[in-house]
Structures are given as C-alpha cells and as structure tokens.
C-alpha positions, 0 to 999 in steps of 0.5 A: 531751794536753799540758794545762797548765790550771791551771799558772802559768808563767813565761817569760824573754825572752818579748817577741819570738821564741822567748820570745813563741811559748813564752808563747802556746803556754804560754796556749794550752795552758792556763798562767797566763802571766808573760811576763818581759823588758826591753821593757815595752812588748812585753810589754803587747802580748803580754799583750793577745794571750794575754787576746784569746784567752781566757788569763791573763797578766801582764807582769813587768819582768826584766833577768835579769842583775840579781839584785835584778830577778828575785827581785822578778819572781818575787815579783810572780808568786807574789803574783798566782797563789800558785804556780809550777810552769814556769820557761822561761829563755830569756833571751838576748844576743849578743856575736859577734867572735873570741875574739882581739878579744873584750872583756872586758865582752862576755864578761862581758855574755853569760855574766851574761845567759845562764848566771847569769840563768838561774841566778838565776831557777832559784834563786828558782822553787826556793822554790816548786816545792821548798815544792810538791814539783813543777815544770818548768824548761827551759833554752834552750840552742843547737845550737852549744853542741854543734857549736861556731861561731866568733865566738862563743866567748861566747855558745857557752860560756853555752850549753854551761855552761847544758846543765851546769846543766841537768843539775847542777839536774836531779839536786838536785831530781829527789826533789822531782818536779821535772823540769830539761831544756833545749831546744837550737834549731838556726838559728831564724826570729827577730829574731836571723837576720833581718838576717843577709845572704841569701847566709849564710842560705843556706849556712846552710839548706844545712847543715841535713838538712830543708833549712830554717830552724825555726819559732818555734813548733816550739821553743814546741811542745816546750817545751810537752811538756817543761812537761807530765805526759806528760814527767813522767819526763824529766829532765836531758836535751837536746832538739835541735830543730835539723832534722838539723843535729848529730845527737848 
C-alpha cells in the first residue's frame, strides 16, 4: 500500500526537518526524489542518504522566493526524470514579532517565501502534470492558520493564504486528475521548536490532547498517502496532523 515506485517528486525546503523526513519517506516508498533548498551542502548529505538506502535522488539549489531559481530547478528536474508527478511545497521562514512593530520587509519576506513560493513552484510543476494529466501537489500549511498565534501575524496569514490556494488550485485542475490538498502540522519536533525554552514547550505540550509534540515522520507518512493512488479521490482538503490540538 502506498507504492510510489516509479514517481518523480519534488520536495522544498527539503534539507532539515519536515522537509528531509518528507524526501526520505518519499525514496522510501519508492519516489525518484528531487530534494529542493538553500543548503547545498545539506542537501548533498541528504542525497547521500536516500542513494545508501537503494533510491534515487537529486539535490536542486531552490530559494523559492526567487522566480528565476524555481523555473530552473524544476527544469533541471524534468531534464533528469522527463516527468513529474508530486510537488511538496514546504518551504518556509519565520519572522515573529507583534503586529505593531512588524517590519514591512519581515512581512514581505515570509508571505515571498511561504505563500508566493509555493505559488511559483505550482505553476512551473503545472506544465508537466497538465501536459501528463495526472499529479499530486500538497502544501504545508500550519495549525495556527486555523486557530491563529500572536506574534505571528506573518507567517499565520502565509499559512492561511496557502490553505486558499490549495483549494483555488484544487478546483483548476481537478478535470486533469490532478489532486491539491494541504498537510497542517500542529507543534512539530524540528530545528524550528528546538530552541525554544523548556518552560514554553511545556505549556505548549499541555495544550495538546495526545499530550505531546509530533514526529517528523508523522507529517512525512501523511504526505506519503496524500502523494499516492489510495488519495486518488481526494482533493482540495486540510489535513490536520496536530495531536488533538484544533480539531476542526
């Protein structure tokens, strides 16, 4: 179940976090693997992973805030597998301070990144999936694009514009067979929450119904089913992976 052998995917902000889990569950499963990002270096050693384990992967140099970087990523991509059928935009940068004292150049800087990034890279995998009349695109999204967070008025508001793109994409394509949903993690085990104080963490798993924070490879394994033909009639929908925490 949950076979993708013989699928080319592409994964953003795929050198650490949920981005690297995704791009190893992906190969696991049986992707052909682009793993997208900043960190070159990274993103070699993560390569260097999936080949040791008997997939097939290559590193694209992406800042998905810059137009001209994505079109030539996903055309280095279609020139080393010819297709593409999984787009997993997860990309993403944090910018927190209060709305009040919220620089114009922080808000501009995470809404590039994590909402019109994810806009560019839907519209050059397009191309392909429309041409082939088939393919998956799954946005990561957040839990505090549904219950809101203060301090983030940013990166909550890129995150809630992504769910609407989501849907907005979902109902373009749908007559080609090509599914858009999104994935909205709640508090996640990653570089992002590790520095954050012992003492926040813990109010923060006291909110959460399974009291505790997710895996990396919980969000991966979800992607993993919405990228495959059992989520074939799926579409345009939320999936919270967030341990109780907003229940909507």
């Amino acid at each position: 179940m949950f076979s993708l052998k013989d699928k080319v995917a592409l994964v953003t902000g795929a050198s650490q976090g949920i981005g690297r889990a995704t791009s190893l569950a992906l190969a696991e499963a049986g992707a052909k693997v682009a793993v997208a990002a900043r960190s070159t270096d990274k993103l070699a050693s993560l390569v260097t992973e999936i080949e040791a384990a008997g997939g097939e992967a290559i590193a694209v140099p992406m800042d998905v805030a810059d137009a001209g970087q994505v079109k030539a990523g996903f055309q280095q991509v279609l020139a080393k597998f010819g297709k593409l059928d999984i787009v997993v935009n997860n990309a993403a940068i944090t910018r927190d301070t209060l709305a009040l004292r919220m620089k114009l150049e922080d808000w501009d800087a995470v809404l590039r990144t994590n909402l019109t990034g994810a806009h560019l890279a839907i519209q050059q995998a397009l191309g392909a999936m429309l041409k082939q009349r088939s393919g998956r695109i799954i946005n990561l999204a957040s839990v505090v694009a549904e219950t809101g967070n203060a301090g983030q008025a940013n990166y909550v508001a890129s995150k809630a514009g992504l769910i609407g793109l989501t849907r907005a994409i979902a109902v373009e394509v749908s007559s080609r067979n090509i599914t858009v949903n999104a994935v909205a993690p709640g508090f996640i085990e990653t570089p992002m929450t590790d520095p954050l104080p012992q003492e926040l963490k813990d109010k923060m798993k006291s909110m959460i119904p399974l009291g505790r924070f997710g895996k990396d490879r919980e969000i991966a394994a979800a992607i993993v089913f919405l990228a495959s033909d059992e989520a074939g009639y799926i579409t345009g929908q939320v999936l919270g992976v967030n341990g109780g925490l907003h229940m909507g």
